[in-house]
GUBAZA-863218 format. One record per residue (C-alpha): residue in one letter; x, y, z. Coordinates in steps of 0.2 Angstrom, whole numbers, plus 2048, in hexadecimal, padded with zeros to 3 digits. Layout:
BEGIN
AXYZ
...
This chain:
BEGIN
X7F682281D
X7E882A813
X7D7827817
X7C8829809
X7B882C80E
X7AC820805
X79F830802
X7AA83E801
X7B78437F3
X7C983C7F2
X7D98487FA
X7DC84B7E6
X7D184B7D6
X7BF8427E0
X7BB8327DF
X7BC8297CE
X7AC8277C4
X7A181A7CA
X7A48077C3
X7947FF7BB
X78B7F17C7
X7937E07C4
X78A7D27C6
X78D7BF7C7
X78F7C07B2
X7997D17B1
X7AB7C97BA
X7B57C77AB
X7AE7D97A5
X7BC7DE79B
X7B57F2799
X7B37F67AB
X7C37EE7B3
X7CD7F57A2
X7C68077A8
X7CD8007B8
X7DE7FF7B4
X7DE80F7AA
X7D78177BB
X7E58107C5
X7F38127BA
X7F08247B7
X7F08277C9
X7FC8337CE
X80A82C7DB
X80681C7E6
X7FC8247F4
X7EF8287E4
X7F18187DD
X7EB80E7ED
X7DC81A7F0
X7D88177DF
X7DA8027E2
X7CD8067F4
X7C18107EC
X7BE8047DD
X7BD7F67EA
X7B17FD7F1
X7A58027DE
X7A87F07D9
X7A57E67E8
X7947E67F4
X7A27EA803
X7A27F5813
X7B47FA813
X7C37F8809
X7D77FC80D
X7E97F7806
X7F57F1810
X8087F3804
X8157E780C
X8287EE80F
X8347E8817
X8307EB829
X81E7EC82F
X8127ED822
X80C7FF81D
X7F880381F
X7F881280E
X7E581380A
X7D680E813
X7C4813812
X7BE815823
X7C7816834
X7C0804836
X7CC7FA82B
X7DC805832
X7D97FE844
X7D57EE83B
X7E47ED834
X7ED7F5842
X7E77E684E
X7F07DA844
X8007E4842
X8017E4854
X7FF7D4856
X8067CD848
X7F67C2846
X7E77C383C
X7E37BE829
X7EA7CD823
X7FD7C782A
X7F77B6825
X7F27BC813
X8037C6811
X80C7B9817
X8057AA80E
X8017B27FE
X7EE7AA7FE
X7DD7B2800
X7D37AF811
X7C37B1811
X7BA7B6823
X7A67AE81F
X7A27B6833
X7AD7BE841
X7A07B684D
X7A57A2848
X7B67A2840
X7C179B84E
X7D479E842
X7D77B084B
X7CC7B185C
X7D57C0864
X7D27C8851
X7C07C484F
X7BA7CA85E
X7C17DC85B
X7BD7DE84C
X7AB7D784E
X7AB7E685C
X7AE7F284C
X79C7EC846
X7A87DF838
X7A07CE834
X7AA7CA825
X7B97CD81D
X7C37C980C
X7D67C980D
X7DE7C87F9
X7F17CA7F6
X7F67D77EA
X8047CD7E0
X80D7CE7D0
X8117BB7CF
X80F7AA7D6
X8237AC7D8
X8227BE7DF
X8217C77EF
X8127CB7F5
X80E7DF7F2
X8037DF800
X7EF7DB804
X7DC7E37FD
X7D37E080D
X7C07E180A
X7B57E3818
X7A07E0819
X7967E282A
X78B7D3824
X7927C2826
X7927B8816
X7967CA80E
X7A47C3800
X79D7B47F2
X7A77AC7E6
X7A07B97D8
X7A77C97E5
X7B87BD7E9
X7BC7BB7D6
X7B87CE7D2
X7C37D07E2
X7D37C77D8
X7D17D17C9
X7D17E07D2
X7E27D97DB
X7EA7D57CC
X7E67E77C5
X7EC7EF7D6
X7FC7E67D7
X8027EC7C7
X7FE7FC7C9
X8037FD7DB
X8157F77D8
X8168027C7
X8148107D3
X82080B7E1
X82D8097D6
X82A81B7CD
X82A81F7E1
X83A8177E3
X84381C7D5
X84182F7D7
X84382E7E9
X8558277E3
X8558357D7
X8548417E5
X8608387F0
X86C83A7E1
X86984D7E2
X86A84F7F4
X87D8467F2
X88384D7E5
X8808617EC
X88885B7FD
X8978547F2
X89A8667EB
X89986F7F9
X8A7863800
X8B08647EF
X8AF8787F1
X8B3878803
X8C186D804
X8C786C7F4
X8C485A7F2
X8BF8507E2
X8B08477DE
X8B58357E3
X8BE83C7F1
X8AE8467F7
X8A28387F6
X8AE82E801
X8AC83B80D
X89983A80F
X89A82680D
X8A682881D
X89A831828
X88B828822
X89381882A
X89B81E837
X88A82783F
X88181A836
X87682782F
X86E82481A
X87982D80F
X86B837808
X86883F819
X87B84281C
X87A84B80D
X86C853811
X87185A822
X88185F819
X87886A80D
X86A87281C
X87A876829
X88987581E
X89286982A
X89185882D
X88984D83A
X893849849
């Protein structure tokens, strides 16, 4: 999880340039949220494309703290956050499975948190996260489409109640329409060289059992299918371990 420091530079390349004020009539400002996606899009790698999605949230928005939470297939992943705050924020409802994050990811809508102290949908929630000095909070899905999956949530924190207007919750949408794109862009680009490198890996492990046991290519792959399932180990790391002690795992 990489954390960003609101004053201090980011792990790589500091903190983008600042993003002119917006105000009530500067929403739809194509200049600053083109410069936006630019920013984003040029990131390198995902973990730099989510600091660069938190850091803008927090130059476009009047808000205290900013994270991204990406949805996967188990439990959610907590990749960029601004301040320790909205980690145990976000760790709260993971481990309880309950909170407007996990509503937000789930539902695919926006929930909006006026004031910890009076709303009354998450009690257990509020409470904790009123003791982290939060009064209100602004949960917007990141999605590619009103068919699609939900990429995962901005969460935008204030320590004033009333902190989020409808000016701040439309900037909010553009910035999550931005983010998705560019979120998923570089999730795939992760994906597809993490296949790359898995393809690697399998195909030294296959000639050193072509070399070894004078086996062919089809015949080889079998072999390292074979042991994947039987130790219910992921071919890559069959491979792997192949490759790092020349024999195979047991």
């Amino acid at each position: 999880m990489a954390q960003v420091d609101r004053t201090g530079d980011m792990a790589a390349g500091g903190p983008p340039e600042p993003l002119p004020a917006l105000g009530p009539v500067d929403v739809t400002h194509a200049e600053v949220f083109a410069r936006l996606a630019v920013e984003m899009h040029d990131a390198e790698g995902l973990e730099e494309t989510i600091d660069s999605v938190v850091q803008f949230a927090l130059q476009a928005l009047d808000c205290s703290y900013a994270g991204v939470a990406l949805s996967t297939r188990g439990r959610p992943e907590i990749p960029a956050v601004t301040d320790p705050v909205v980690a145990e924020i976000y760790q709260i409802q993971l481990d309880t499975g309950d909170g407007p994050l996990v509503a937000t990811m789930r539902d695919q809508v926006t929930i909006s948190v006026r004031d910890t102290t009076t709303d009354s949908r998450w009690p257990t929630w509020a409470a904790r996260v009123r003791q982290l000095g939060v009064r209100s909070v602004l949960d917007v899905p990141l999605l590619l489409g009103p068919e699609s999956s939900t990429v995962g949530v901005l969460g935008l924190y204030s320590r004033i109640p009333d902190g989020f207007g409808a000016d701040d919750e439309a900037i909010a949408h553009i910035l999550a329409r931005h983010a998705s794109v560019a979120v998923a862009n570089a999730r795939n680009l992760q994906n597809l060289t993490a296949a790359a490198d898995a393809r690697k890996v399998v195909g030294q492990a296959m000639g050193i059992l072509m070399e070894r046991f004078q086996l062919d290519a089809d015949r080889a792959f079998t072999v390292l299918k074979r042991y994947s399932q039987d130790t219910n180990v992921k071919l890559r790391d069959v491979a792997q371990e192949l490759i790092n002690t020349r024999t195979l795992p047991r």
